[in-house]
C-alpha positions, 0 to 999 in steps of 0.5 A, spaced: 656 188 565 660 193 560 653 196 558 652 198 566 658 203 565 658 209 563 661 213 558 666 215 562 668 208 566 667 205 559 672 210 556 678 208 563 677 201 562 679 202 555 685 206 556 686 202 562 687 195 558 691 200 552 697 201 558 696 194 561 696 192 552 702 197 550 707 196 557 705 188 556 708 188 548 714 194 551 715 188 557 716 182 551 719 187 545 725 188 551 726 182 554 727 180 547 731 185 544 735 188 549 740 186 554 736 190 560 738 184 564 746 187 564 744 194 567 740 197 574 738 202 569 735 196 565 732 192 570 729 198 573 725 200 566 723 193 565 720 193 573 717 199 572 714 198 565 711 192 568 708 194 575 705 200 571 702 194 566 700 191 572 695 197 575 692 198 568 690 190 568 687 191 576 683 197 573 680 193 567 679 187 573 676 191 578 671 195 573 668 187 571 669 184 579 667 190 583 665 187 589 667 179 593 673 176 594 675 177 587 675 184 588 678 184 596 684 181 592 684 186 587 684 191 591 691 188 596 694 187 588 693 194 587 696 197 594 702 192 593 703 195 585 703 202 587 708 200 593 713 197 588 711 203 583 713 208 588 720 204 589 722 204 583 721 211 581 726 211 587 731 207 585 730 209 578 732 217 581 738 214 585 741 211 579 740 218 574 743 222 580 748 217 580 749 217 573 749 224 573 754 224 577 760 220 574 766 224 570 764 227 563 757 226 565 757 234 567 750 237 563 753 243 565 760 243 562 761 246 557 767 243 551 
């Protein structure tokens, strides 16, 4: 199947599976080194690194199954990922204003 694809397919599956790669080794490297269960900020970085890993892996699947039921179940697993990729960056960007807006935050003040 893979010398069906062109160089440009064959160039997104392989940077595809290198983010689905990279964020699962960040997922494991952090669930295992850091408190991240202990803070919003955390868990927020652990969903988003993970959901964003998630959309590389559906990348490499759909290039190998394109079409079928295989395929139908893909593309619902993409719409859902990308649903929970919009709403952590939301949440993410409350908790920057959030913290932003604590006492001696202030990237203006000057000392």
């Amino acid at each position: 199947m893979t010398s069906d694809l062109g160089i440009a397919q064959l160039i997104n599956v392989v940077a595809s599976g290198l983010v689905a790669v990279s964020c699962g080794w960040f997922t494991w490297t952090y669930h295992r080194r850091a408190p991240w269960v202990t803070t919003p900020t955390g868990r927020r970085l652990m969903a988003l690194v993970t959901v964003i890993g998630l959309l590389g892996t559906y990348t490499v699947l759909i290039t190998f199954w394109p079409d079928g039921a295989i395929a139908a179940v893909l593309r619902i697993a993409r719409t859902v990922v990308l649903l929970l990729i919009a709403a952590l960056i939301m949440q993410l960007t409350q908790t920057v204003i959030r913290v932003q807006r604590e006492p001696g935050n202030d990237p203006v003040a000057k000392d």
